[in-house]
PyMOL Python script that loads the backbone (N, CA, C, O; Angstrom):
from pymol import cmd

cmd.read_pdbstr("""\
ATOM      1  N   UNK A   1      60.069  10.269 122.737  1.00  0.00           N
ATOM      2  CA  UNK A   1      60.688  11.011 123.815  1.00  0.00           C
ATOM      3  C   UNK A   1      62.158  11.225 123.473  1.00  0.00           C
ATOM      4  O   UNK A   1      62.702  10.363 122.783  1.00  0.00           O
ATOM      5  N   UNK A   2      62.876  12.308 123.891  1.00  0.00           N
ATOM      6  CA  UNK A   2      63.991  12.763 123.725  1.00  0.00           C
ATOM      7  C   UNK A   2      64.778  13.345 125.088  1.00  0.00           C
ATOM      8  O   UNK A   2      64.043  13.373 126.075  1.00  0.00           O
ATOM      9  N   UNK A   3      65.571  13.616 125.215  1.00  0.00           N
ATOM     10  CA  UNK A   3      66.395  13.962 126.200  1.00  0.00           C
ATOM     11  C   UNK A   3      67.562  15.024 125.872  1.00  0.00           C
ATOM     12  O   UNK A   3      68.225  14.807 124.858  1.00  0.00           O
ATOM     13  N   UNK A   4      67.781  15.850 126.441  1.00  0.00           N
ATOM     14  CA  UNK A   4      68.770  17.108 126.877  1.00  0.00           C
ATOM     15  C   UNK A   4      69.532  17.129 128.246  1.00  0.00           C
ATOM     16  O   UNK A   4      69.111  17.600 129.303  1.00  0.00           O
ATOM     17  N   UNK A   5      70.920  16.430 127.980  1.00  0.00           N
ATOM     18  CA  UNK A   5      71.400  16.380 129.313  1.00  0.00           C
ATOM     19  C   UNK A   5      72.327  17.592 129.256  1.00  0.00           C
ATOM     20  O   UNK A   5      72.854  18.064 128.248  1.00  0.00           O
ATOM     21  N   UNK A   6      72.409  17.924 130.261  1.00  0.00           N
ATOM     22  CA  UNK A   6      73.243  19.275 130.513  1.00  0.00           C
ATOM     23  C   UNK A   6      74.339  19.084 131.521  1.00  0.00           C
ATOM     24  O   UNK A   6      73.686  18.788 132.521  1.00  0.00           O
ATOM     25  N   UNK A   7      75.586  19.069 131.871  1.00  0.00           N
ATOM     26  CA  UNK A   7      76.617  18.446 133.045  1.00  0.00           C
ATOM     27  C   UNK A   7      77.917  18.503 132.410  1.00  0.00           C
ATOM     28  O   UNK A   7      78.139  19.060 131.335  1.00  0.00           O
ATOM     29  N   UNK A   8      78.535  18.062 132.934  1.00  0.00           N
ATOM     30  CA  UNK A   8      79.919  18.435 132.438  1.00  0.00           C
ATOM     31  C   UNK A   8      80.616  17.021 132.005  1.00  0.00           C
ATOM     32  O   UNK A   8      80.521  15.879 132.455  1.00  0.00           O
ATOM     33  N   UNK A   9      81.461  17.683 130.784  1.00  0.00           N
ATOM     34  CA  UNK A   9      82.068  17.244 129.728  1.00  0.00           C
ATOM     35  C   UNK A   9      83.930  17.271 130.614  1.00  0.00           C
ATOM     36  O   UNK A   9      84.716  18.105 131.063  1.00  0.00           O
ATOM     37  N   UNK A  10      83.861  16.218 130.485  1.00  0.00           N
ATOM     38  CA  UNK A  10      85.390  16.460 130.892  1.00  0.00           C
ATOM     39  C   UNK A  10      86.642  15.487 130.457  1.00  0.00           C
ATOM     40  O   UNK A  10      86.200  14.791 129.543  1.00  0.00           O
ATOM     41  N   UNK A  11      87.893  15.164 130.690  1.00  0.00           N
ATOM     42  CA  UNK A  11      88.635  14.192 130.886  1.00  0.00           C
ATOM     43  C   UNK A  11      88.740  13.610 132.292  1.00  0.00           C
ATOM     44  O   UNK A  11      88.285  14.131 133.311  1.00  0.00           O
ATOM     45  N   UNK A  12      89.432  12.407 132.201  1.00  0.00           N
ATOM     46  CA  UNK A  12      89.738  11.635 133.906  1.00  0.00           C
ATOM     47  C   UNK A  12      90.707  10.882 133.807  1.00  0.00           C
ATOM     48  O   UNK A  12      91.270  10.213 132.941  1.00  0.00           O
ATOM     49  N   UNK A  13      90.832  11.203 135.253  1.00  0.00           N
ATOM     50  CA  UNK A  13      92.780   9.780 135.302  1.00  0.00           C
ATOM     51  C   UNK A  13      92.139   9.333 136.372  1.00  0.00           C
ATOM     52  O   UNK A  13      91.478  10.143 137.023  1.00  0.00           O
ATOM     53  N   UNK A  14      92.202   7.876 136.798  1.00  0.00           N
ATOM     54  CA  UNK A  14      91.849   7.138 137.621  1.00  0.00           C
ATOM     55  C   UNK A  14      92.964   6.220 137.808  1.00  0.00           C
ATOM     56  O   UNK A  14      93.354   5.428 136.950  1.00  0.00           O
ATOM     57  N   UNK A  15      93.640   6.421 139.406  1.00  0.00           N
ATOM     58  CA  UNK A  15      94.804   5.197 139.701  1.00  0.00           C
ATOM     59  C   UNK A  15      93.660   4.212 140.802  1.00  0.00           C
ATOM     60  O   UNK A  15      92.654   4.451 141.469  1.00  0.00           O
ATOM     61  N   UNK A  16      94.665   2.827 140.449  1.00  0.00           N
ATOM     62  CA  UNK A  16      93.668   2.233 141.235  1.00  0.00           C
ATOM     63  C   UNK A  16      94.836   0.851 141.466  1.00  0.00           C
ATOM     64  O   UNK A  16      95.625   0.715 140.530  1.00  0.00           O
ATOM     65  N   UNK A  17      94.952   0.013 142.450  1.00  0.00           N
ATOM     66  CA  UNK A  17      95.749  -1.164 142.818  1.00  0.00           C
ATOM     67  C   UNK A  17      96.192  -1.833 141.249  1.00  0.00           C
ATOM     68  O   UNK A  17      97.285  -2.171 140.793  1.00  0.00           O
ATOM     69  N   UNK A  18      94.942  -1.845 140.735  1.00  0.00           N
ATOM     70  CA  UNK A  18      95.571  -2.074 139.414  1.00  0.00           C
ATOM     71  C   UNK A  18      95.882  -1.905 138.236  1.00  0.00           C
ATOM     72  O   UNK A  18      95.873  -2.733 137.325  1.00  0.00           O
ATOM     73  N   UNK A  19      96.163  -0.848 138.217  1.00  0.00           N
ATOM     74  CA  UNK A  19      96.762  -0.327 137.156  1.00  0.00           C
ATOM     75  C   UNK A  19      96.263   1.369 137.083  1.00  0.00           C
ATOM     76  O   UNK A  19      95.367   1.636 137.884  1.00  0.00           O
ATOM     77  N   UNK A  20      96.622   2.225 136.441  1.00  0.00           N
ATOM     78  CA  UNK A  20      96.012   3.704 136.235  1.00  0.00           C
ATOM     79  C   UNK A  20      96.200   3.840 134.312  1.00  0.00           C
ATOM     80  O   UNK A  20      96.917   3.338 133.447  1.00  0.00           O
ATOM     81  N   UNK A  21      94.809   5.064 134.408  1.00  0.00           N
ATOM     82  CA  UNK A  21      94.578   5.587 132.911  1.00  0.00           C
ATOM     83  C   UNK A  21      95.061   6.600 133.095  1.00  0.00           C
ATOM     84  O   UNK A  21      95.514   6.879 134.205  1.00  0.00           O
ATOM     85  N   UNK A  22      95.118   7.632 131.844  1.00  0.00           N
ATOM     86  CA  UNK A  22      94.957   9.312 132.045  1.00  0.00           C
ATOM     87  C   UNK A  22      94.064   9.701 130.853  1.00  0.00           C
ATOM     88  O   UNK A  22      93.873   8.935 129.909  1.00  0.00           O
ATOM     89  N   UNK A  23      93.640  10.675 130.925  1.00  0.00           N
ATOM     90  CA  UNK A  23      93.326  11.172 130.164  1.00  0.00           C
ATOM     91  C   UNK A  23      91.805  10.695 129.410  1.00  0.00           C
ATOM     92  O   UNK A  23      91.471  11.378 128.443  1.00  0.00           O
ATOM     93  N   UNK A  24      90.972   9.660 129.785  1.00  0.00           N
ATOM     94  CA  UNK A  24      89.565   9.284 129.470  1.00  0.00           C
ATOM     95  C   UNK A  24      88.505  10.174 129.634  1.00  0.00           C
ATOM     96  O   UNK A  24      88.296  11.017 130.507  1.00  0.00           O
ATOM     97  N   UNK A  25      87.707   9.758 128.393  1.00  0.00           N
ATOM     98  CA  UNK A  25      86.573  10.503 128.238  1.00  0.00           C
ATOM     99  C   UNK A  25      85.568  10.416 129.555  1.00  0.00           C
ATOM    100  O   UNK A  25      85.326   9.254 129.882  1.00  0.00           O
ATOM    101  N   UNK A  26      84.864  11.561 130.465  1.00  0.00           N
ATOM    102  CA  UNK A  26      84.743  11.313 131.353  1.00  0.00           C
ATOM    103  C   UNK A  26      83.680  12.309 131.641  1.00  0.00           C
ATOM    104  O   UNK A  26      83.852  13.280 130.905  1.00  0.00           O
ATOM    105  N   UNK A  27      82.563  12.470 132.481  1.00  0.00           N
ATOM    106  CA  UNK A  27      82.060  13.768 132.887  1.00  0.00           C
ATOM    107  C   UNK A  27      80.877  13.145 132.722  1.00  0.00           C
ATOM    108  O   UNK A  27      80.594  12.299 131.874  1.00  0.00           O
ATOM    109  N   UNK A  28      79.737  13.908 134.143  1.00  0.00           N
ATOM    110  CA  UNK A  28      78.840  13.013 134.353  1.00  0.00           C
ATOM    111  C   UNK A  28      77.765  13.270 133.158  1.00  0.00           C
ATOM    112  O   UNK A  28      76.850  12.454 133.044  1.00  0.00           O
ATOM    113  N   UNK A  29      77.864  14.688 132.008  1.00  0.00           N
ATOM    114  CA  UNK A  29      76.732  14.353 131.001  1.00  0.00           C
ATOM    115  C   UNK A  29      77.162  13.131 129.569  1.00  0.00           C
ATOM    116  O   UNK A  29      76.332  12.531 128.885  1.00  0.00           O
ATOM    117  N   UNK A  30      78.241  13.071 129.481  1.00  0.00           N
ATOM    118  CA  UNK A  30      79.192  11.971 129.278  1.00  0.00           C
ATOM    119  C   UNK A  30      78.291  10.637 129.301  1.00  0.00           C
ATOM    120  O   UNK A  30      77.534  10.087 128.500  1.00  0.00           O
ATOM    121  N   UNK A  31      78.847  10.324 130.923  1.00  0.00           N
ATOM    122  CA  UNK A  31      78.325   8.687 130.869  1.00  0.00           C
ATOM    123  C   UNK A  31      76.834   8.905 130.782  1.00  0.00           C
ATOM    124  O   UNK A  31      76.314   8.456 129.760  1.00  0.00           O
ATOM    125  N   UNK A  32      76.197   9.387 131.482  1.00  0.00           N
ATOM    126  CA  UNK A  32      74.642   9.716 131.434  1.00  0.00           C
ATOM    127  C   UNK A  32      74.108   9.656 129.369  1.00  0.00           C
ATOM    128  O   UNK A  32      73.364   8.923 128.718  1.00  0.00           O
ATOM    129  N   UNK A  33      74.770  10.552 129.114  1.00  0.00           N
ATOM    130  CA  UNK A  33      73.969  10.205 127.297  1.00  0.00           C
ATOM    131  C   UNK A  33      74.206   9.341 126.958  1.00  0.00           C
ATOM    132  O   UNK A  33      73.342   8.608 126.478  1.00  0.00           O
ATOM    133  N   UNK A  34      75.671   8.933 127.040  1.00  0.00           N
ATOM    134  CA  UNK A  34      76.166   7.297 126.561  1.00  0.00           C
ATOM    135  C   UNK A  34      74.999   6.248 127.231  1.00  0.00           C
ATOM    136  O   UNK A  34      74.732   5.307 126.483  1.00  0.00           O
ATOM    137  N   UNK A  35      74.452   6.263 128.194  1.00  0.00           N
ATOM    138  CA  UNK A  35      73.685   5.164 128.778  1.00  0.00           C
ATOM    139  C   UNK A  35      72.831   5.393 128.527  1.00  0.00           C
ATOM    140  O   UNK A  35      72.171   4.356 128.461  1.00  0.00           O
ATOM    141  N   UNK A  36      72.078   6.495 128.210  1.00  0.00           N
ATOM    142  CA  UNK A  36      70.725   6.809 127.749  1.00  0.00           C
ATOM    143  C   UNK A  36      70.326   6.525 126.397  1.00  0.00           C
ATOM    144  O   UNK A  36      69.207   6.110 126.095  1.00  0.00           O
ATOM    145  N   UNK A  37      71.257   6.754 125.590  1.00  0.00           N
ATOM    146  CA  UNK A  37      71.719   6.627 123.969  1.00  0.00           C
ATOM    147  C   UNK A  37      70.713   5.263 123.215  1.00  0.00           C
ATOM    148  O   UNK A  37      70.161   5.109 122.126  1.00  0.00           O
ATOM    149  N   UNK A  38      70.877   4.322 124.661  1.00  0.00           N
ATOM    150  CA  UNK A  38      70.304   3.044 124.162  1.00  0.00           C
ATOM    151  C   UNK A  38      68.645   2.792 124.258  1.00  0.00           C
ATOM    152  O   UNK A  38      68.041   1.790 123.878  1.00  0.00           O
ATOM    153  N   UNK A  39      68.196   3.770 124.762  1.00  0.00           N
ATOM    154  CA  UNK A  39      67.035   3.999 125.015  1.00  0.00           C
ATOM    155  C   UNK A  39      66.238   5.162 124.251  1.00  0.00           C
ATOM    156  O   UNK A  39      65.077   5.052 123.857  1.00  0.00           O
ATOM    157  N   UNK A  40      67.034   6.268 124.109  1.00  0.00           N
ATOM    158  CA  UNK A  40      66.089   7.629 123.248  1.00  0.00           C
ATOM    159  C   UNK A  40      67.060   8.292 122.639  1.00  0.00           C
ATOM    160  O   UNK A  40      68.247   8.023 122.828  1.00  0.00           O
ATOM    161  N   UNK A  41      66.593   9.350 121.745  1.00  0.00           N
ATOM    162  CA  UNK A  41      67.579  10.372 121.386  1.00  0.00           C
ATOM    163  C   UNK A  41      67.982  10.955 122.287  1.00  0.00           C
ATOM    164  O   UNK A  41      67.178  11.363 123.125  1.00  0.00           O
ATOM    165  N   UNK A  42      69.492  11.223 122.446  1.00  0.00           N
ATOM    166  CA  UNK A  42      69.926  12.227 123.414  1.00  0.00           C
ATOM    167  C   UNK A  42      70.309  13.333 122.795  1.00  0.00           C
ATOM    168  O   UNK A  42      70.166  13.411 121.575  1.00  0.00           O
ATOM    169  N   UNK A  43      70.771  14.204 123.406  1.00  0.00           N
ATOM    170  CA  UNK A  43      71.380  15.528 122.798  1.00  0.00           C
ATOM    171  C   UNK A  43      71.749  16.204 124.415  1.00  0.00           C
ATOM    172  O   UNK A  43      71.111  16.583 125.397  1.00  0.00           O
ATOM    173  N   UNK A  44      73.516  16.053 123.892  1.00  0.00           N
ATOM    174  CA  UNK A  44      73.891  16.933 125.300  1.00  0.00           C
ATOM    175  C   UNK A  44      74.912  18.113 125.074  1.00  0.00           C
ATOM    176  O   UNK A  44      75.660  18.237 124.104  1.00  0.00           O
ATOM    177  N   UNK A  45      74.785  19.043 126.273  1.00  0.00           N
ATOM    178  CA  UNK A  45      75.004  20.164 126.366  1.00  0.00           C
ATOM    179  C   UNK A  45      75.989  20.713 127.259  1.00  0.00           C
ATOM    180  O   UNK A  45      75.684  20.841 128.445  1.00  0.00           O
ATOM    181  N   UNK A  46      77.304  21.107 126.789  1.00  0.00           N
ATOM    182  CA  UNK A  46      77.953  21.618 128.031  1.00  0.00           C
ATOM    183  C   UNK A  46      79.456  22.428 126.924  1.00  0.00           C
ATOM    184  O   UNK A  46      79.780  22.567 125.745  1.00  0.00           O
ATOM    185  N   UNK A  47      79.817  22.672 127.963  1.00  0.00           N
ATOM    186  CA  UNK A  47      81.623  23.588 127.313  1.00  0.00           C
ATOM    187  C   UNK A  47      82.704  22.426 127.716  1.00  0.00           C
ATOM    188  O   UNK A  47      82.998  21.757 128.707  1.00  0.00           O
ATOM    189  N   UNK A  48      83.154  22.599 126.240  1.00  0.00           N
ATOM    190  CA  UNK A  48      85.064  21.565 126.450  1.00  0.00           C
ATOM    191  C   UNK A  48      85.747  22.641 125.694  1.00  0.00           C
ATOM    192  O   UNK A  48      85.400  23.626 125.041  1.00  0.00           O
ATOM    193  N   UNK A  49      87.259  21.853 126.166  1.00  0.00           N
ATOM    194  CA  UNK A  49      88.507  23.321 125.656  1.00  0.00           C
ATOM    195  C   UNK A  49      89.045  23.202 124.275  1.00  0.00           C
ATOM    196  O   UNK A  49      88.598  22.677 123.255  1.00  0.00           O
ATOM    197  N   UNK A  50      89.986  23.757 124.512  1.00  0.00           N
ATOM    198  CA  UNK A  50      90.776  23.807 123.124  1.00  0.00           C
ATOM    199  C   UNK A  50      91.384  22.555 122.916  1.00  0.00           C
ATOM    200  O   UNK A  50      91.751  22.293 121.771  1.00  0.00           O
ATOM    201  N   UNK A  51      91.592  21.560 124.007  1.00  0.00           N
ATOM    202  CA  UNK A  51      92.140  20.054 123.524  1.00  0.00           C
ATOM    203  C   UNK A  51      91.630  18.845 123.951  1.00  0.00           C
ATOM    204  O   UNK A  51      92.170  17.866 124.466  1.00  0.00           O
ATOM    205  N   UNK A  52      89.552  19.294 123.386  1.00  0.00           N
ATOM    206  CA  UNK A  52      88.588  18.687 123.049  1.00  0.00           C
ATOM    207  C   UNK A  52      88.761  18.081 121.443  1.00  0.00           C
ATOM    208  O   UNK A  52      88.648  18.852 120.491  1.00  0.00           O
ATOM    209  N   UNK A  53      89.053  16.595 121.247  1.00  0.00           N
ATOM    210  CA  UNK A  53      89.087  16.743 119.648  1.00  0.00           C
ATOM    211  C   UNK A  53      87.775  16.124 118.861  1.00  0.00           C
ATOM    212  O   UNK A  53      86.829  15.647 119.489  1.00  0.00           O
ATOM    213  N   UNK A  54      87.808  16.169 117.720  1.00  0.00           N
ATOM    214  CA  UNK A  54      86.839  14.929 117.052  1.00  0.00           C
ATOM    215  C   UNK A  54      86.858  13.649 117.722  1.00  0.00           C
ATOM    216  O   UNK A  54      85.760  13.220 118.073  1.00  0.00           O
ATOM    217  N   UNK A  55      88.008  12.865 118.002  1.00  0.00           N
ATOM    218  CA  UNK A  55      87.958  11.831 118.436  1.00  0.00           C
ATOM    219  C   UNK A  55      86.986  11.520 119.322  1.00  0.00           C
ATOM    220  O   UNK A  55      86.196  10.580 119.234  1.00  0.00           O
ATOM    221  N   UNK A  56      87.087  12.618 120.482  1.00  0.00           N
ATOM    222  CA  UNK A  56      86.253  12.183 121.484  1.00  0.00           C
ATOM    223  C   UNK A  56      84.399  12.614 121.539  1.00  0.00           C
ATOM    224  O   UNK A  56      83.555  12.356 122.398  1.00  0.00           O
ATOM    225  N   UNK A  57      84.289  13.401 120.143  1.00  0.00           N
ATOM    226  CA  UNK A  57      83.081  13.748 120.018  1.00  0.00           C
ATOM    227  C   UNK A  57      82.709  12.567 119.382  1.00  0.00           C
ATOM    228  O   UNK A  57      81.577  12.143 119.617  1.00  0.00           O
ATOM    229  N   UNK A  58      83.506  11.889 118.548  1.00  0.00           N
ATOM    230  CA  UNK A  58      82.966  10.826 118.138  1.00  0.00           C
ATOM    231  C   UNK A  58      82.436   9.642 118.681  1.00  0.00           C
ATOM    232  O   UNK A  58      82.073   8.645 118.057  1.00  0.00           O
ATOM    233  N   UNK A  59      82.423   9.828 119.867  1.00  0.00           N
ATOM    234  CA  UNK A  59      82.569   8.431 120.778  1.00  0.00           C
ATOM    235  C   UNK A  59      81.158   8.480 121.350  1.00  0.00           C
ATOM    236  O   UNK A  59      80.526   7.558 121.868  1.00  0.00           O
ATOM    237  N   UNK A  60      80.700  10.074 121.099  1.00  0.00           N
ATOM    238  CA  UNK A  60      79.284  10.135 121.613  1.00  0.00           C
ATOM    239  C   UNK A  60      78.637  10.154 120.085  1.00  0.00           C
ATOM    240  O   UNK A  60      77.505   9.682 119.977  1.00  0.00           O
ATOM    241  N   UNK A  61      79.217  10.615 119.027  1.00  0.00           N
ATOM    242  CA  UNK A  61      77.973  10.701 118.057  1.00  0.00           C
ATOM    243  C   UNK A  61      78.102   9.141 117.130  1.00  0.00           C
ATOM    244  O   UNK A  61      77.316   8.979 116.196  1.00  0.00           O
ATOM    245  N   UNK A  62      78.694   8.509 117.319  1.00  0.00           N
ATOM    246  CA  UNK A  62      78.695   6.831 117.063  1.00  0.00           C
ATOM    247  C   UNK A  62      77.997   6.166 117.849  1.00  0.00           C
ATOM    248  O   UNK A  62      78.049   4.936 117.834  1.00  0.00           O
ATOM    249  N   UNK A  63      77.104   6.929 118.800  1.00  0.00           N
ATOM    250  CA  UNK A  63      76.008   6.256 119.537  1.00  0.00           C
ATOM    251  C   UNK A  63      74.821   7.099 119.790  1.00  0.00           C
ATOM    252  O   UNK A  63      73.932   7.036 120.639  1.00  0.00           O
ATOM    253  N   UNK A  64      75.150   8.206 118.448  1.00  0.00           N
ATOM    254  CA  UNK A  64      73.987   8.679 118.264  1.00  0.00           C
ATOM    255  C   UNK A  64      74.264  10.001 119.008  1.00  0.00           C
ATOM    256  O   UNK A  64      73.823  10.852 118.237  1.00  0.00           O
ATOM    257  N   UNK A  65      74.648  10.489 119.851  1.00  0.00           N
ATOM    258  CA  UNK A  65      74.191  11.472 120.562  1.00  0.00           C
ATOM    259  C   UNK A  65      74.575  12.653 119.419  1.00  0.00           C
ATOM    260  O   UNK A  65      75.486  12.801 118.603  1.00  0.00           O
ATOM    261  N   UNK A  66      73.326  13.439 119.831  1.00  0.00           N
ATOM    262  CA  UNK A  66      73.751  14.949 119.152  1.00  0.00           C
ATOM    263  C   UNK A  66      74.882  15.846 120.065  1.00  0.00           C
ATOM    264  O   UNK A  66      74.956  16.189 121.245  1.00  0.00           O
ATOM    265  N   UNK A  67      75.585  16.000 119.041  1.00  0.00           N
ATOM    266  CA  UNK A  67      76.658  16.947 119.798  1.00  0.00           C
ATOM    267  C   UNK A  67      76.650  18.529 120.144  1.00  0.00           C
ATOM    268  O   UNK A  67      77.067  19.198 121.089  1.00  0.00           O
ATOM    269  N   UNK A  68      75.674  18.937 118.380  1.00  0.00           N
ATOM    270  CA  UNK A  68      75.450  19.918 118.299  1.00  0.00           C
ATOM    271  C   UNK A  68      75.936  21.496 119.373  1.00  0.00           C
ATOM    272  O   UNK A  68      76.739  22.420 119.249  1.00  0.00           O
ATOM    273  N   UNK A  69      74.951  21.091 120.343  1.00  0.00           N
ATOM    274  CA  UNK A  69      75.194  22.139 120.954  1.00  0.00           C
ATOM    275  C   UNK A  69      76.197  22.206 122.215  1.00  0.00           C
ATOM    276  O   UNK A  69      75.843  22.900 123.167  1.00  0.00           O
ATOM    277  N   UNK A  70      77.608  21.424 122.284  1.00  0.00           N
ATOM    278  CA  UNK A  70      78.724  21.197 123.044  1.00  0.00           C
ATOM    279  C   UNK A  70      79.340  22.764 122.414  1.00  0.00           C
ATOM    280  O   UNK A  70      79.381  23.144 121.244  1.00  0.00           O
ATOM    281  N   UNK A  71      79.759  23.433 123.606  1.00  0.00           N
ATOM    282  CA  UNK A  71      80.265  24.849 123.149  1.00  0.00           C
ATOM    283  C   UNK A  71      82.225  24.657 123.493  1.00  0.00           C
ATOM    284  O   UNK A  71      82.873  24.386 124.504  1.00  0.00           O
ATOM    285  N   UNK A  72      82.579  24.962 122.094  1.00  0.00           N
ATOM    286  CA  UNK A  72      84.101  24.855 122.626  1.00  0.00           C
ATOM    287  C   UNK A  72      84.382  26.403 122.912  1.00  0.00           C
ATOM    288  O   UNK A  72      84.028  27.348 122.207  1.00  0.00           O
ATOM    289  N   UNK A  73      85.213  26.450 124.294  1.00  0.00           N
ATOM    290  CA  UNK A  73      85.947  27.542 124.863  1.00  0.00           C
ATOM    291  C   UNK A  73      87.300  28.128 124.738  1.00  0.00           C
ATOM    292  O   UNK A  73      87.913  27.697 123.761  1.00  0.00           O
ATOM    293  N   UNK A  74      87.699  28.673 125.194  1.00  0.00           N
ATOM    294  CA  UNK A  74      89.347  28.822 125.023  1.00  0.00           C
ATOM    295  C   UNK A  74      89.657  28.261 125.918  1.00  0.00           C
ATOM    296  O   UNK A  74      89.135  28.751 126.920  1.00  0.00           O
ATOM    297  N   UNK A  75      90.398  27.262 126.169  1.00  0.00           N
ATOM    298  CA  UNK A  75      91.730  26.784 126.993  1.00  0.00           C
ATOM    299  C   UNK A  75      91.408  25.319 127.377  1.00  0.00           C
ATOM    300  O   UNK A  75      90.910  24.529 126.575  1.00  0.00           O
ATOM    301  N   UNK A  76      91.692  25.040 128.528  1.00  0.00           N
ATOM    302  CA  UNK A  76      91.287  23.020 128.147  1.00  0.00           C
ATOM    303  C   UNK A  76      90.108  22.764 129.370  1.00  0.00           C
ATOM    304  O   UNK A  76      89.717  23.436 130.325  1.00  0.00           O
ATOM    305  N   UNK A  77      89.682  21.107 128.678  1.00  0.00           N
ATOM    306  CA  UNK A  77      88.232  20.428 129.190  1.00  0.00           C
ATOM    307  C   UNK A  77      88.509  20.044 130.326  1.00  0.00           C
ATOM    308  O   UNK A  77      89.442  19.267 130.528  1.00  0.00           O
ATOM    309  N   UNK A  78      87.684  20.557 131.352  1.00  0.00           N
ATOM    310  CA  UNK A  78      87.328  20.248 132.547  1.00  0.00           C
ATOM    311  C   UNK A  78      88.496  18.852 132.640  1.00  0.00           C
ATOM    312  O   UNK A  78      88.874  18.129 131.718  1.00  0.00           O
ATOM    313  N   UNK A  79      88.910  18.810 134.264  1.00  0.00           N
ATOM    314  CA  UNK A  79      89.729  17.484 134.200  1.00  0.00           C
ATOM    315  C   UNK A  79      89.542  17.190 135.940  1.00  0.00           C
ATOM    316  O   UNK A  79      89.784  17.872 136.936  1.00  0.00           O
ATOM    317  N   UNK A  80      89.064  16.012 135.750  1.00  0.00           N
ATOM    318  CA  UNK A  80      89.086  15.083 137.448  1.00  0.00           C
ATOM    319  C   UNK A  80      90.455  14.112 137.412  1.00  0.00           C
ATOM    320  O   UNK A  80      91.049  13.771 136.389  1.00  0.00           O
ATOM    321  N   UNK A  81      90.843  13.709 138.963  1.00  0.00           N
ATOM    322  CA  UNK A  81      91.642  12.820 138.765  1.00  0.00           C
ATOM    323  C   UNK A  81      91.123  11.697 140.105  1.00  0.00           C
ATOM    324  O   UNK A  81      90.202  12.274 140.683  1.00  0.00           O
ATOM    325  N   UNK A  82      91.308  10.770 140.557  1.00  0.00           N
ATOM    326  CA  UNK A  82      90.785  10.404 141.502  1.00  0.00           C
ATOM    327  C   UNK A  82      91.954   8.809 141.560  1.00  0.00           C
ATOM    328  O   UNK A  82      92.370   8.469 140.453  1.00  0.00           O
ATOM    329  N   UNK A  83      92.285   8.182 142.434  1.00  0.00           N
ATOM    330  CA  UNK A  83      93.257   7.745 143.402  1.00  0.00           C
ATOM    331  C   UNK A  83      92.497   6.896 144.154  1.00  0.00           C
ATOM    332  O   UNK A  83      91.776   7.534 144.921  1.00  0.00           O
ATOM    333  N   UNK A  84      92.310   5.165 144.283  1.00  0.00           N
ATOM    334  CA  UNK A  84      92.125   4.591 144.592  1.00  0.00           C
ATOM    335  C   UNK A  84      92.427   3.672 145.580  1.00  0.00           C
ATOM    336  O   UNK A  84      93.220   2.962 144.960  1.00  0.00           O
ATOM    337  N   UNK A  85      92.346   3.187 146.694  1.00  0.00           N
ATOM    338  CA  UNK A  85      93.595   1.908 147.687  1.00  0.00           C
ATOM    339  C   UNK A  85      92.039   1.493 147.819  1.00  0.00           C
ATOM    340  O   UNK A  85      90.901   1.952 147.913  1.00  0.00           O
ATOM    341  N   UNK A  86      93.226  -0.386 147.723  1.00  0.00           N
ATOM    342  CA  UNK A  86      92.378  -1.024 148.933  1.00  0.00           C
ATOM    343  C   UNK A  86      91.927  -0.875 150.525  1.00  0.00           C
ATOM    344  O   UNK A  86      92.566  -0.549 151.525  1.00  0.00           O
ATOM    345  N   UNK A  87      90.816  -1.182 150.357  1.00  0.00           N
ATOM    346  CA  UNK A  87      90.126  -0.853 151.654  1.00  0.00           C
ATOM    347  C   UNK A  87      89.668  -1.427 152.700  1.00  0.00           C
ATOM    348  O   UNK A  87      89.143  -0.758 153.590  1.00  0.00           O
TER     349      UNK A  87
END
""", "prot")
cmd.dss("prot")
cmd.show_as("cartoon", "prot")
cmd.util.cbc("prot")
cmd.orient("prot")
């Protein structure tokens, strides 16, 4: 069995009480292949921008995922930010 996830490829900044990132590899076909990775071939599918690099393709194909068909676009990768408090 194999798998084709399709979803978006993005970056993320997450603040939170303790401490904040910017800029992490992020997007729900992202974590989804990464977690699947350990179970079947994946191969995922979506558009990143112009300041999509190797680095971060590597992070999926060092766990196997096919990258193949990730389409780069003109201008930059999808970006969330999200802001945390205690509750």
């Amino acid at each position: 069995m194999s798998l084709t996830v399709v979803g978006s490829i993005a970056f993320d900044a997450v603040a939170t009480p303790f401490g904040e990132r910017e800029r992490m590899l992020g997007g729900s076909a992202v974590h989804f292949s990464l977690a699947a990775s350990f179970f079947t071939e994946v191969r995922v599918v979506g558009p990143v921008g112009d300041d999509f690099t190797q680095t971060e393709l590597d992070v999926l194909e060092n766990r196997g995922v096919i990258t193949e068909d990730i389409e780069r676009v003109s201008g930059e990768t999808f970006f969330w930010k999200g802001h945390y408090e205690y509750d």
